[in-house]
C-alpha positions in Angstrom: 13.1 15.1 -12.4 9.4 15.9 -11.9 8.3 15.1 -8.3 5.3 12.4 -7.9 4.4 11.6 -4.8 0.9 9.6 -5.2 0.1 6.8 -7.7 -2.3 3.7 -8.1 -1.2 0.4 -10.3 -2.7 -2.5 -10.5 -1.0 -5.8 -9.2 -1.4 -9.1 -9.5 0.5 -12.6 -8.0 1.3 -15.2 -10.3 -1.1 -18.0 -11.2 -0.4 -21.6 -9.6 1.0 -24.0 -12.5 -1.7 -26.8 -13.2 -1.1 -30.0 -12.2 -0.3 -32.4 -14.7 -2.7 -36.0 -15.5 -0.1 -38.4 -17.2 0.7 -42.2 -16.9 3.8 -43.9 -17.2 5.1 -45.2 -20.3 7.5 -47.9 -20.9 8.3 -50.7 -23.6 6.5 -53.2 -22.9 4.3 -51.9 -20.3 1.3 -51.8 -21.2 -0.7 -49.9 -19.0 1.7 -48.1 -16.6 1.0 -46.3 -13.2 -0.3 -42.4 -13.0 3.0 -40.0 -13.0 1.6 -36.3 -13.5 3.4 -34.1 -11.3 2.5 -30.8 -9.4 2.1 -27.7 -10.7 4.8 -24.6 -9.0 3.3 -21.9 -7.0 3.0 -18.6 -8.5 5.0 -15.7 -7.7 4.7 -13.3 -4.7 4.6 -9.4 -5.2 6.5 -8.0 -2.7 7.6 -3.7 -2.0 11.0 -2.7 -1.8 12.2 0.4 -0.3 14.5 1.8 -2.3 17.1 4.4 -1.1 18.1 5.6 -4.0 14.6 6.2 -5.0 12.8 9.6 -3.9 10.0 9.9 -6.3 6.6 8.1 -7.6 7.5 9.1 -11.0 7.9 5.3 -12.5 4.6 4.2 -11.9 2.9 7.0 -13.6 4.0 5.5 -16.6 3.2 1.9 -16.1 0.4 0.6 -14.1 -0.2 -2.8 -14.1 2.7 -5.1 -12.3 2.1 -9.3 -12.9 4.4 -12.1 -11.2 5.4 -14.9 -12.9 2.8 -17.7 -13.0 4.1 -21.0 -11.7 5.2 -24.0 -14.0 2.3 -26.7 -15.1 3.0 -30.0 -13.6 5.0 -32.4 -16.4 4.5 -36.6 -16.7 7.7 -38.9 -14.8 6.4 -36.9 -11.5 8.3 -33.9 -12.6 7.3 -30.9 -10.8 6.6 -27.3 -12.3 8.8 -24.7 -11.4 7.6 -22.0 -8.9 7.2 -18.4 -10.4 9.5 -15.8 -9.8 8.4 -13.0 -7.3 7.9 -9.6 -8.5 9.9 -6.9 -6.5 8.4 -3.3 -6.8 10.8 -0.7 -5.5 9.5 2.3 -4.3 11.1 5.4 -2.4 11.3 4.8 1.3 8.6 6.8 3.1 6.1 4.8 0.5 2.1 3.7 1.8 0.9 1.1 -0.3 -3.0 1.1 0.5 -5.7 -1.0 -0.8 -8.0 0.6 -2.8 -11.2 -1.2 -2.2 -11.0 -1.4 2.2 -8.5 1.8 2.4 -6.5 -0.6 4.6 -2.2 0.1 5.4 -1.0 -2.9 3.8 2.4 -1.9 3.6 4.6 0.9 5.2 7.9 1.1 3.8 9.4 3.6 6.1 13.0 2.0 6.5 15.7 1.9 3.7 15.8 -1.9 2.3 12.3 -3.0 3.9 10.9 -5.5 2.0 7.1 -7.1 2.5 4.6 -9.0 0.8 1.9 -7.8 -0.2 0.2 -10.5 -2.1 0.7 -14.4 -2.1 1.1 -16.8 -5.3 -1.2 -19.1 -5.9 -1.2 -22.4 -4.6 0.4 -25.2 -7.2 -1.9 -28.2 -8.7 -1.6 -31.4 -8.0 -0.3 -34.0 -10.0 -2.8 -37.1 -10.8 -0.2 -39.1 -9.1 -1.9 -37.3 -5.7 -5.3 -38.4 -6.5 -4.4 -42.6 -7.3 -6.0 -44.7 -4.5 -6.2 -48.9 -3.6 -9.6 -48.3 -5.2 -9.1 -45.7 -7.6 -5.5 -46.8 -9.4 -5.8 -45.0 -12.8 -7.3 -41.2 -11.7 -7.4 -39.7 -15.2 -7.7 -35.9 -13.9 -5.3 -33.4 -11.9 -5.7 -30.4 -10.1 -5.4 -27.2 -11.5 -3.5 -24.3 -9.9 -4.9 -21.6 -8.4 -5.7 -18.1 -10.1 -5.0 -15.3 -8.3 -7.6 -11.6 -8.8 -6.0 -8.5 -9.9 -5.9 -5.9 -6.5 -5.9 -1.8 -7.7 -3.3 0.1 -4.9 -2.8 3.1 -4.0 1.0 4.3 -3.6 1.5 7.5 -1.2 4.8 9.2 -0.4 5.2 10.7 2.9 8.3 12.3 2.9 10.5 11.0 6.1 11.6 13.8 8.0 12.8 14.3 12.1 11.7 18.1 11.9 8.9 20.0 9.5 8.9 23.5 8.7 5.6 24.7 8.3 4.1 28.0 7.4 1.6 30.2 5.0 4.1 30.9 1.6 6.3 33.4 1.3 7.6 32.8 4.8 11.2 32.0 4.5 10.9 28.3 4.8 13.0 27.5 1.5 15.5 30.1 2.7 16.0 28.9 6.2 16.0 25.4 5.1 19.1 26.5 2.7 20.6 28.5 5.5 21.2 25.9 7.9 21.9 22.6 5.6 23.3 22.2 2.6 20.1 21.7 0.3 19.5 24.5 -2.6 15.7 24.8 -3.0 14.7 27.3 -5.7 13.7 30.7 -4.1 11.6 33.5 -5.4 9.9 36.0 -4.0 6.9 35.1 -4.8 3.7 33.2 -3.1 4.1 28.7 -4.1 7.9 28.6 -5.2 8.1 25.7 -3.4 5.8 22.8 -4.8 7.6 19.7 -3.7 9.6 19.0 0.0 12.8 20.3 0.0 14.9 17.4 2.5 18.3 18.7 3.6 20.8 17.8 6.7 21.3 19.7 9.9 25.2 19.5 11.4 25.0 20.5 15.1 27.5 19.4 17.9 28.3 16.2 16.2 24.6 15.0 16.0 22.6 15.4 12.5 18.4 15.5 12.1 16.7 15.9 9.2 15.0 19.3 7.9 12.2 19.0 5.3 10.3 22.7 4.0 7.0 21.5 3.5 5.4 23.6 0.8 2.9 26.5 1.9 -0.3 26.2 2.7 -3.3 28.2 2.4 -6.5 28.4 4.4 -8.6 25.6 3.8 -5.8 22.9 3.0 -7.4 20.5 5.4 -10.2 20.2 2.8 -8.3 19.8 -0.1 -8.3 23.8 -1.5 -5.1 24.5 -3.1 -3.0 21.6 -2.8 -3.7 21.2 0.9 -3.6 16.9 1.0 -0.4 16.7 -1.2 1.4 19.1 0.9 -0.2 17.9 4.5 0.4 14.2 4.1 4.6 14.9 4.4 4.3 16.2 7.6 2.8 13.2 8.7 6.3 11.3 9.5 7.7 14.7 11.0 8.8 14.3 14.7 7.9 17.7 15.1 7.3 20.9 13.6 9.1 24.2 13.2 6.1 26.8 12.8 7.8 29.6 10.4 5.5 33.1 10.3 6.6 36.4 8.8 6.9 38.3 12.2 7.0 41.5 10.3 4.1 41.8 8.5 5.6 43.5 5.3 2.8 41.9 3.3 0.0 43.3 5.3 -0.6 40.4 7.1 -0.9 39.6 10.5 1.6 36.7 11.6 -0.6 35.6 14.7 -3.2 35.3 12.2 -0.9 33.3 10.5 -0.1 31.2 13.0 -3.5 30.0 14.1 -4.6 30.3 10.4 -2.1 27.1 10.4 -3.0 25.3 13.5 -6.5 25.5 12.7 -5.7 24.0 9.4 -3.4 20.8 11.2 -6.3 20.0 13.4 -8.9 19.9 11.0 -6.8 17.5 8.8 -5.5 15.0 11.8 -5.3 15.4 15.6 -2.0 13.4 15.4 -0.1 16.3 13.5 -2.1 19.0 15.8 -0.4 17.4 18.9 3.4 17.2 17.8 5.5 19.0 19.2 6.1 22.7 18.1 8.0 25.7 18.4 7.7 29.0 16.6 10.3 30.4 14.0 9.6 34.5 14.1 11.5 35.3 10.7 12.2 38.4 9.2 13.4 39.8 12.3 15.6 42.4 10.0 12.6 44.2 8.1 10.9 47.5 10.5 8.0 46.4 13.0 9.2 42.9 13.6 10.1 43.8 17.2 6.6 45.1 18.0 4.8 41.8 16.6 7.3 39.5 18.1 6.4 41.2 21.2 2.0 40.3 20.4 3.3 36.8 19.2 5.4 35.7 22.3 2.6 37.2 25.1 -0.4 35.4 22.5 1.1 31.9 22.7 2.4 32.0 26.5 -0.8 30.0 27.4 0.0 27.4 24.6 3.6 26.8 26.2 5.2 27.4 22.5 8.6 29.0 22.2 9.1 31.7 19.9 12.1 32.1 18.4 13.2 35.5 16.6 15.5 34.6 13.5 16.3 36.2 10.2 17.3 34.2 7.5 18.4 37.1 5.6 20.8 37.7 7.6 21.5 34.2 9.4 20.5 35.3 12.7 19.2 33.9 15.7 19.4 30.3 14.5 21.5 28.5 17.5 19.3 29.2 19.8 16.3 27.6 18.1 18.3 24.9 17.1 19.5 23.7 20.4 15.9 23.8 21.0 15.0 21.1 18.5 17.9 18.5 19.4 16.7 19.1 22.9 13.0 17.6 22.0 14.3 15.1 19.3 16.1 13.6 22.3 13.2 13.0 24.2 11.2 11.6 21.4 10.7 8.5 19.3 11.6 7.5 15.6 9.5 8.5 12.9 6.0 7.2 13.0 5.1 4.0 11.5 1.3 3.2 10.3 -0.3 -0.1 11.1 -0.6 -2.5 8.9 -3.3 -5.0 8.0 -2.9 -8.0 5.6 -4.8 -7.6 2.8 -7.7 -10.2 2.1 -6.4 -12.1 -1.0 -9.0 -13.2 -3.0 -8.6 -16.6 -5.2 -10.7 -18.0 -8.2 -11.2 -20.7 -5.9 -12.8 -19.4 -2.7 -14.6 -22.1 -0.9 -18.4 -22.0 -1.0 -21.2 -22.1 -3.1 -24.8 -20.2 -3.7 -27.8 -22.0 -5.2 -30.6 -19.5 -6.9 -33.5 -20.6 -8.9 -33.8 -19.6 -13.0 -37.4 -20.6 -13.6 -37.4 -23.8 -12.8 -33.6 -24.5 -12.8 -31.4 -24.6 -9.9 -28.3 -22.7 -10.2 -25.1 -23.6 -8.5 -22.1 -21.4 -8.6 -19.1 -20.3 -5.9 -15.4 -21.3 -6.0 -16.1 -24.7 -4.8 -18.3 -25.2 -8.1 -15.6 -23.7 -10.4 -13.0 -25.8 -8.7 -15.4 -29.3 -9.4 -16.4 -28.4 -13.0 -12.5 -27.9 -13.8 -11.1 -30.7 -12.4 -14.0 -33.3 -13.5 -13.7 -35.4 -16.4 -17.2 -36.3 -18.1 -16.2 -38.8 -20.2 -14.4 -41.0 -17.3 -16.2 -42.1 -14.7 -14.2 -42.5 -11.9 -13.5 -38.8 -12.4 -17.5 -38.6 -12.7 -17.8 -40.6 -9.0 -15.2 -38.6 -7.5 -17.5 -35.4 -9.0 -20.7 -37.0 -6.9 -18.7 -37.8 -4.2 -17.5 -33.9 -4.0 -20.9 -32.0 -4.3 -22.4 -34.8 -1.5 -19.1 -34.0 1.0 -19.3 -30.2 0.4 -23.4 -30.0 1.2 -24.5 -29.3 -2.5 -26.6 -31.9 -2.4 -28.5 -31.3 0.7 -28.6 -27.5 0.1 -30.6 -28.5 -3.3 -32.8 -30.6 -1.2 -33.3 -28.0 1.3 -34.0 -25.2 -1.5 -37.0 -27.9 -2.8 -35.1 -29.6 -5.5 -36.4 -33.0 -6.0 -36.4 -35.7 -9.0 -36.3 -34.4 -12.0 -35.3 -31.2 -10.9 -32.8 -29.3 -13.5 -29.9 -28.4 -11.6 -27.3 -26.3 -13.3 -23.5 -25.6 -12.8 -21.4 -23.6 -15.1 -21.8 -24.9 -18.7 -23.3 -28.2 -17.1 -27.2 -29.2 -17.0 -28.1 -32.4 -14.8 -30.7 -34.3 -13.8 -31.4 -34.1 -10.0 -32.0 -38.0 -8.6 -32.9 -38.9 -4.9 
């Protein structure tokens, strides 16, 4: 299965249902009562976290994700039905981030988490709402409201207690098949690895979990290679497992190496530079190891890292190191969680209006205008009072006034063109 581990979709929640602008009828009654029911609320969108999911794969192929709109409103004050949610399962370890701010609006980072991410929109009212003492026959309803489209961005960090982190052509994917029971492909060349390799370490009757993050290369932090696709999965890690080749046998220097790497964790996030570390020395079997285990250990005294000399190739060394890491794990927290922030949901119907001059015409728009223009009737005029009543309650009126509109002015809203009277 090819490995995807970033992806932006489009969602959207569903619609509210209109509400419905019926009256009663009977046999023999003549002119019965207003019975329009409400509209149903629209459907959520809400991210899974799917266990048996480990890959972005899915979303590469569709990108746009709807919920169900909710049911219109129907006469005998029968209510619409409310949209189903949409459920969007993605692999635990999943960011959702919005787009346009960048915000965290969801970190799935626990098997079965579920959250909400967008609301549905708000149901209609029925006509039967809007009847009155005074106002006994309201021939108009409230339609539901619409809901805006929102692109996200999905980003898999892969969720891990211990990274192991290196230049390529260390040993990673060999050490990681050494001590669990993954099977990574190894090859003895620079970038075999080009996805996270997750496997299982069994010590004294406690497990953690090992992930070879794929080499990087100088620069990473900036984006050369493949630096950000590899950097953001050690972002959950607990702490790192620094592999270098301690002996050299490409003609490179491993404490080179080593800062080569730290250099490149700082300059991508100050979080990952300060977790806690210690220092795989592989290749300990292969001649001149000794001597540059000897320049590693004395170079990273001052940084109070431990260096441990293993050899993969001969599954050496290992315990050691190992009772090292369960030692820290102990003494740290779960893996880290990102903040989250609720994402502004934007409606058709956002409350407010703007008045701008065309020529000599005053031009009214906002959500509060669209939400007027659709629920006015122009051909009944209660609907048409209850129109004049709205724009006066909701500062229209004065606004004009204050903007220089006077009688006679041309005031325009939508597809409408009115007389302004004092």
């Amino acid at each position: 299965m090819q490995f995807v581990d970033k992806a932006r979709i489009v969602i959207k929640a569903g619609d509210g249902g209109n509400g419905c602008a019926s009256f009663h009828r009977e046999k023999y009654v003549q002119r019965g009562g207003p019975d329009g029911g409400d509209g149903g609320r629209g459907g959520n969108v809400v991210f899974y976290a799917d266990p048996a999911m480990n890959t972005l794969l899915d979303f590469k192929f569709q990108r746009f994700y709807r919920a169900t709109p909710g049911e219109g409103g129907k006469a005998k004050m029968s209510s619409g039905k409310n949209g189903e949610d949409l459920i969007i399962r993605v692999p635990v370890g999943t960011l959702v981030k919005d787009v346009e701010t960048g915000a965290v609006i969801a970190d799935m980072h626990e098997p079965e988490r579920s959250r909400i991410v967008l609301h549905g929109g708000r149901g209609g009212k029925g006509n039967t709402r809007f009847a009155t003492p005074t106002r006994q026959s309201p021939r108009f309803s409230q339609p539901g409201q619409k809901t805006l489209e929102r692109e996200v961005e999905l980003e898999l960090k892969t969720i891990a207690d211990v990274g192991l982190l290196g230049l390529p052509n260390v040993g990673k994917s060999t050490i990681l098949s050494v001590l669990t029971a993954a099977k990574p492909k190894i090859a003895d060349y620079h970038f075999t690895t080009l996805t996270p390799n997750l496997g299982v370490v069994k010590r004294h009757n406690q497990t953690f979990v090992l992930a070879d993050i794929p080499g990087l290369i100088e620069g990473a932090a900036d984006g050369a290679g493949l630096g950000h696709d590899f950097l953001r999965h050690v972002e959950r890690t607990r702490m790192l497992v620094h592999v270098v080749d301690v002996s050299g046998c490409e003609g490179r220097d491993p404490l080179e190496d080593y800062f080569k790497i730290r250099r490149e964790l700082k300059a991508y996030s100050e979080r990952l530079y300060a977790l806690p570390q210690l220092v795989a020395a592989n290749k300990m079997d292969i001649t001149g190891a000794a001597e540059n285990l000897v320049r590693l250990q004395d170079a990273l005294v001052s940084e109070q890292v431990k260096v441990f000399p293993v050899s993969a190739a001969t599954v050496s060394g290992f315990d050691a190191m190992l009772d090292e890491v369960q030692r820290v794990l102990a003494t740290l927290p779960s893996s880290y969680v990102f903040a989250e922030e609720e994402i502004t949901e934007a409606h058709r119907y956002e409350p407010g209006f703007n008045i701008e001059q065309d020529g000599d015409v005053f031009v009214v728009t906002g959500g509060s205008v669209e939400y007027i223009l659709d629920t006015t009737y122009a051909d009944d005029e209660e609907s048409m009072r209850r129109f004049q009543q709205f724009l006066q309650k909701e500062g229209i009126i004065d606004a004009l006034r204050e903007h220089g509109a006077g009688d006679e002015s041309v005031v325009r809203m939508g597809e409408w063109e009115f007389d302004f009277v004092e």
